[in-house]
C-alpha positions in Angstrom: 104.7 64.0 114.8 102.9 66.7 116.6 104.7 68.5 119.5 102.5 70.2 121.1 100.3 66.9 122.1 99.3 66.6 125.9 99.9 70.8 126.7 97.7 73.5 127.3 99.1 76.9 125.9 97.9 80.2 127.0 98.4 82.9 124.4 97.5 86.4 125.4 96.9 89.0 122.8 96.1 85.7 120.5 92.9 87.3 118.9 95.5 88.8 116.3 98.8 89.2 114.5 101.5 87.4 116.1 99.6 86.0 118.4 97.1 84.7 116.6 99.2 83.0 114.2 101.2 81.3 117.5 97.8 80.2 118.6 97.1 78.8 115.4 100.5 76.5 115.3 100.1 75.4 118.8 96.7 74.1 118.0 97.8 72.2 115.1 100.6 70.5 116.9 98.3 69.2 119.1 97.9 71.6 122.2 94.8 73.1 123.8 95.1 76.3 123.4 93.4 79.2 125.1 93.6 82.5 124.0 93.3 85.7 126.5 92.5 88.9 124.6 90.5 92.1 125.9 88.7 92.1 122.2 85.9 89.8 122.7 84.6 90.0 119.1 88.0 88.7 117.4 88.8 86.7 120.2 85.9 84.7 119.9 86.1 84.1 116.0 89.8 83.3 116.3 89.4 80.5 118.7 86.4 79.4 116.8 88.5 79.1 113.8 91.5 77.1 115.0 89.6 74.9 117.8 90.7 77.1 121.1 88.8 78.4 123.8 88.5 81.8 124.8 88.8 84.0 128.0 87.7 88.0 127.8 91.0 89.6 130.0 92.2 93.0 130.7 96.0 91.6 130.6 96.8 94.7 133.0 94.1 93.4 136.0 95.6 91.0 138.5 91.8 89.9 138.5 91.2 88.9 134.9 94.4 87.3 134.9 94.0 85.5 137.8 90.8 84.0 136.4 92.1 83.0 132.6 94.9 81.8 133.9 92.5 79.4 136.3 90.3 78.9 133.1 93.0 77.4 131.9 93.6 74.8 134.2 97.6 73.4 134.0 99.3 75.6 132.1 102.2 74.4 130.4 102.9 77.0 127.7 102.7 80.6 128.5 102.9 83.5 125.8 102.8 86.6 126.9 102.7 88.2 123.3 100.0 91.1 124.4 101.4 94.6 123.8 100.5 98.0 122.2 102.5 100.7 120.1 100.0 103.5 121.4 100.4 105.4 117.9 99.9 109.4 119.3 100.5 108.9 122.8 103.8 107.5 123.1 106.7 109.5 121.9 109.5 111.3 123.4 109.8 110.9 127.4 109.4 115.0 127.6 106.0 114.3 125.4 104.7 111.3 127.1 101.7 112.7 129.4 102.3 110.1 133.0 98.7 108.6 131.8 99.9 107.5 128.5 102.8 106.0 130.2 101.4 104.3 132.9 99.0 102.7 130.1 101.3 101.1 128.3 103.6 100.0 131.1 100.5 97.9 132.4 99.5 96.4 129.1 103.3 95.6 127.7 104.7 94.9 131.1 102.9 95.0 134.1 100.5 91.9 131.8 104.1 89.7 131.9 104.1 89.9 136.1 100.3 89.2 135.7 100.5 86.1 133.2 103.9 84.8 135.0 103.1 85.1 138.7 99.5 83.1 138.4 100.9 80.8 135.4 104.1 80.1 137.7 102.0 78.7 140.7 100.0 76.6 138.4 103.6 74.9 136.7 104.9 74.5 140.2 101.6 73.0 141.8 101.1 71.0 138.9 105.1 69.0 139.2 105.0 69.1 135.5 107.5 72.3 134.6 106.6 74.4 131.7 107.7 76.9 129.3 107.1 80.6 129.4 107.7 82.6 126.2 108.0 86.9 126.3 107.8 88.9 123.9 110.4 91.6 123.3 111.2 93.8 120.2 114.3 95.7 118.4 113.4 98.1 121.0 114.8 96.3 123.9 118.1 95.7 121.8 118.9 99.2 120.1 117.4 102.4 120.8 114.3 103.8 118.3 113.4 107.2 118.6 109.7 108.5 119.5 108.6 105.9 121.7 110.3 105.8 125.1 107.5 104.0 126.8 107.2 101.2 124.4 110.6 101.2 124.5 111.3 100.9 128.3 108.5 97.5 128.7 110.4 95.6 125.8 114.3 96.0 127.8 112.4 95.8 130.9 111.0 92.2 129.8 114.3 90.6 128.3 115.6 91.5 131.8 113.0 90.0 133.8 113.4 87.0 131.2 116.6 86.1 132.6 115.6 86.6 136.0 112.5 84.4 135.6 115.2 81.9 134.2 117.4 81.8 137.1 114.9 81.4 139.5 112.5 78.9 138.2 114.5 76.7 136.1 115.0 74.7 139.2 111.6 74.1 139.0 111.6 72.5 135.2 110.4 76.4 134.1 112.5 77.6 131.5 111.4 81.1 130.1 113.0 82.7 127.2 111.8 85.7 124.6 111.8 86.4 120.9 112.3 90.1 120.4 110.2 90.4 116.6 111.1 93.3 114.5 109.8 94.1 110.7 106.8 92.1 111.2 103.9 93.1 108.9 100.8 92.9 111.4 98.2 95.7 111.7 100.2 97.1 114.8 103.3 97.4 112.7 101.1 99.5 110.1 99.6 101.5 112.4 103.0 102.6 113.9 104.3 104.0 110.3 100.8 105.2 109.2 100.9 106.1 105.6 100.5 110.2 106.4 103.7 109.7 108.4 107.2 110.6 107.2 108.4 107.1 107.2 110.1 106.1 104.0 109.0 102.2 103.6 111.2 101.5 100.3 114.4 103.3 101.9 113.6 101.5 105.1 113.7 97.6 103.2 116.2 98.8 101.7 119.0 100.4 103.9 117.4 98.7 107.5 116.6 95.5 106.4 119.2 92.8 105.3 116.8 90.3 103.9 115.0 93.1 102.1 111.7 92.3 103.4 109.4 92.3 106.2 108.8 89.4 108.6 105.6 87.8 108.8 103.8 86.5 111.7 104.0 83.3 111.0 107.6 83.1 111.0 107.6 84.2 114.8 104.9 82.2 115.6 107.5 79.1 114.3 110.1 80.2 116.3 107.3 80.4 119.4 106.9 76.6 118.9 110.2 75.9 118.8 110.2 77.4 122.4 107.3 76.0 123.5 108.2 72.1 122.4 110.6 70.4 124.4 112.8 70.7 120.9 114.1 74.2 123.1 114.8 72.0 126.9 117.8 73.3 127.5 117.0 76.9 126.3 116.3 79.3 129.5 117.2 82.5 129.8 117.7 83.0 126.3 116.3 86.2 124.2 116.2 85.1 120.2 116.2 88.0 118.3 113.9 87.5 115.0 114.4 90.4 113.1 116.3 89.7 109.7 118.9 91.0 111.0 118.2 94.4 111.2 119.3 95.1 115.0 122.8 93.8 113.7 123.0 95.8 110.4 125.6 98.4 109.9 125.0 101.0 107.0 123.4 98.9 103.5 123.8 102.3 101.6 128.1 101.0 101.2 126.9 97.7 99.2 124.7 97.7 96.4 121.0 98.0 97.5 119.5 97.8 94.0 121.0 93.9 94.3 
């Protein structure tokens, strides 16, 4: 049975990666989908090839988001999955020029105030609750060197997750977060370029438990999961899909060749 049948979901950042693939599920279990991306070009072919409709948005301008999220109609699934790992801007807070910081606070963060305030109104107006999904990362759970803006939207959001949670559960809202790590999309690529001194085999070995990276479509499962009323007494919750590598002590004292 599909469970997704009878909802709108509003992805944003769906024209790709992660997103794309939760986009994807939520069409095929039966929800209209609409998919909010600044990149017209992939937007547009993604929603043409799973059946979803799509709305050009700077996530970061009250205005665009004002006007997707009234594009949408009732919202009843909200994923705020847009974000950027600014390879070359971000780094070190004594690096990070106040430009380059401001831009990624209003893509990662400022986008979830955006996406929740005007998708809030339209679950409360419409009586009918709704789910709000965030996106955090490893970064918001232990700290990762060389990129302290990055680093400062994904704890910022698993905070305002549970804040979102207390407030508007009343209301039949529940928001939680998946905080992805080790997922092989072309934004995890480009932050470990192949010119850089990241060691990949050293890293799946030592870093990561399952010995492998994550693929999208694993988080985009765990996305429906939240999304379907499966998750109805989840709120307030932050599920941390990483393979366990925020939890990992040191591999290199068990055998690594195993």
């Amino acid at each position: 049975m599909k469970r997704l049948i009878g909802k709108t979901a509003l992805v944003t950042g769906g024209a790709q990666g992660i997103g794309f693939e939760g986009a994807k599920l939520f069409a095929a279990e039966g929800a209209r989908v609409v998919i909010a991306d600044i990149n017209a070009e992939r937007g547009k072919a993604a929603s043409s090839e799973i059946g979803a409709e799509f709305v050009r948005c700077d996530v970061s301008n009250a205005a665009d988001v004002e006007a997707a999220v009234k594009a949408a109609g009732t919202v009843d699934v909200l994923y705020n999955n847009a974000g950027i790992f600014w390879v070359g801007h971000d780094g070190r807070i004594t690096d990070v020029s106040e430009a380059d910081w401001d831009r990624v606070i209003a893509v990662n963060l400022k986008s979830v105030y955006l996406f929740s305030k005007f998708a809030i109104l339209a679950m409360m107006a419409s009586g009918r609750g709704g789910s709000i999904i965030n996106t955090g990362s490893s970064a918001a759970q232990i700290g990762i060197p060389d990129c302290d803006a990055y680093t400062a939207t994904k704890g910022a959001i698993v905070q305002l997750t549970k804040s979102l949670a207390v407030e508007y559960g009343r209301y039949g809202i529940r928001t939680n977060c998946i905080s992805p790590a080790a997922i092989m999309t072309p934004m995890m690529r480009q932050s470990n370029p192949e010119n850089s001194t990241f060691d990949e085999e050293r890293f799946l070995k030592l870093r990561t438990p399952l010995r492998r990276y994550g693929t999208p479509e694993e988080i985009a499962k765990v996305a429906l999961f939240l999304a379907s009323d499966e998750s109805s007494y989840l709120n307030g919750a932050t599920i941390v899909a990483d393979g366990g590598i925020t939890v990992n002590g040191d591999l290199s004292k068990i055998d690594t060749d195993a």
